[in-house]
N, C-alpha and C positions, 0 to 999 in steps of 0.2 A: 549397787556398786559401792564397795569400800578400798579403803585403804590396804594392803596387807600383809604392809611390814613396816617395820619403824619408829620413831614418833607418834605419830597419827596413824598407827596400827587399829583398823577396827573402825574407823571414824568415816562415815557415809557422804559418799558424794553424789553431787544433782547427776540424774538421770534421764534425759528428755525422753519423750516418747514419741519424737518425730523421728524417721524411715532418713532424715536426712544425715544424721549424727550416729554412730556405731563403736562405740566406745571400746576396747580392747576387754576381752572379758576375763574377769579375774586372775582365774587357772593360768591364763595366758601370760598372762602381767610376770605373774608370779614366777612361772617361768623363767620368762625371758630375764627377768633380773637376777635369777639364781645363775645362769649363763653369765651375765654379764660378772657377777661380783666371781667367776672363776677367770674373766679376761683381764681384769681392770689390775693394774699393779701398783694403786695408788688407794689413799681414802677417799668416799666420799665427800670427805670434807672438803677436798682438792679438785672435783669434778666440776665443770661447767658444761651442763645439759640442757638441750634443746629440743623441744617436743614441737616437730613440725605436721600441720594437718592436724593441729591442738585438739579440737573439736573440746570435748568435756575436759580435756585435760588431766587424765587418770593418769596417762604414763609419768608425765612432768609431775604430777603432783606425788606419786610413788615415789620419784627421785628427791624430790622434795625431803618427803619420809623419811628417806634412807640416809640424810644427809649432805645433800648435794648442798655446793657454795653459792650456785645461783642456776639458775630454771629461766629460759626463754620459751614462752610459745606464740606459735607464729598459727593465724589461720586469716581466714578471709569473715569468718561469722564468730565473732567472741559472747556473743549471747551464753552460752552454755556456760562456757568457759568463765566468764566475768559471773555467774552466779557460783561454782567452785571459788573464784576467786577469794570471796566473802567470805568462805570458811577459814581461812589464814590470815586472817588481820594479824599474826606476830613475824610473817613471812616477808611482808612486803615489801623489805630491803633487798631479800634475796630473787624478788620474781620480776619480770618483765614480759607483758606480751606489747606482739608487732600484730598490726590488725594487718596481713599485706598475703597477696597470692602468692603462695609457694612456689611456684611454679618462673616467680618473676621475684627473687630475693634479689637484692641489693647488698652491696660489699661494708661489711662493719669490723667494729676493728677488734671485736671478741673474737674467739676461735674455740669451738664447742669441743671437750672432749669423748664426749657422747651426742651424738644424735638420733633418736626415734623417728621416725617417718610413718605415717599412716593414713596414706592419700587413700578416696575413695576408690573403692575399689572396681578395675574395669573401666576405667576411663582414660587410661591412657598417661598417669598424670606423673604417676612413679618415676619414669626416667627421665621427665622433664625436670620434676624438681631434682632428684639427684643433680642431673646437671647444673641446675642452678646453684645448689648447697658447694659443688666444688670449683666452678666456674669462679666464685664469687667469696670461696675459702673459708665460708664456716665451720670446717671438719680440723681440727688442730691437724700435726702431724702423725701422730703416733694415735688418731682416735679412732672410734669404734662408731660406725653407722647402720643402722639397724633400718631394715626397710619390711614390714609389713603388706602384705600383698593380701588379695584371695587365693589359696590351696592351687587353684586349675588356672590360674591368671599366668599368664608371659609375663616375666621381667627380664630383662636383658639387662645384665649387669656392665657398666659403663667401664670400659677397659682401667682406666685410671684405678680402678679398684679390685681390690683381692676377698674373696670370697673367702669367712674363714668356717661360718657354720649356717646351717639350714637347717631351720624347725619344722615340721608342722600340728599345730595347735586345732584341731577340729576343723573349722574353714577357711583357716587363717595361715600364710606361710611368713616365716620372719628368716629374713636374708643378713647375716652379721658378716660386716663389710668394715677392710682397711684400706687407705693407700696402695698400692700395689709399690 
């Protein structure tokens, strides 16, 4: 698993090899941010992204890459994630993780203009945290949330939000979502 775009284009990230962790796979990655850099009407440099259900931390650390102002990731196991961490010792002003269940965020006074979501999949967990991320106003106004599924999984898109694009990546579906 690498980086692969950016700054740290090329540059290898921890991989675990536990069934618990499922990291977005490259192709994907890569995608989904060629997507985004056609919605975004701003630089990088002006994003504040949040990589919720962090797990390894590829997606956030890609934004990273790319130039993001600051990077939050939020999970409940930063084990993976805190060894990724170690590889950006010049980053650490711009990163913050929340060790906390997604599922049960709490109200802060950031407002992410991207957000990634990549609950495990199949478990039900997706529309919980959505509603928590909006319940609790992590999504700016005008941002772009990106929810990550399995292919054949239900999601049920939470009215509050508008649908603007749907991928599908090999087993993976990515749901690109505004305010409505």
């Amino acid at each position: 698993m690498r980086i692969v775009a950016g700054l740290y284009r090329g540059k290898k990230l921890f991989s675990p090899q536990s069934d618990s962790v499922r990291p977005t796979a490259d192709r994907a990655r890569e995608s989904v941010f060629n997507i985004l850099y056609s919605m975004i009407k701003t630089s990088w440099a002006e994003i504040s992204f949040a990589d919720i259900f962090a797990g390894t931390g590829a997606i956030g650390f890609e934004a990273l890459s790319r130039g993001a102002k600051k990077v939050v990731f939020v999970d409940m196991d930063i084990a993976a994630l805190n060894k990724n961490l170690s590889l950006f010792p010049n980053e650490k002003n711009k990163i913050s993780v929340i060790k906390n269940d997604a599922t049960k965020l709490y109200n802060i006074s950031e407002k992410f203009d991207i957000i990634f979501m990549d609950a495990p999949y199949n478990k039900g967990l997706s529309e919980k945290a959505v509603n928590a991320i909006l319940n609790n106003e992590w999504l700016a106004k005008d941002g772009l949330l990106i929810v990550e599924t399995q292919a054949d999984e239900p999601f049920a898109i939470d009215e509050r939000l508008k649908l603007i694009d749907k991928r599908k990546y090999g087993i993976a579906a990515f749901y690109f979502l505004c305010r409505d």
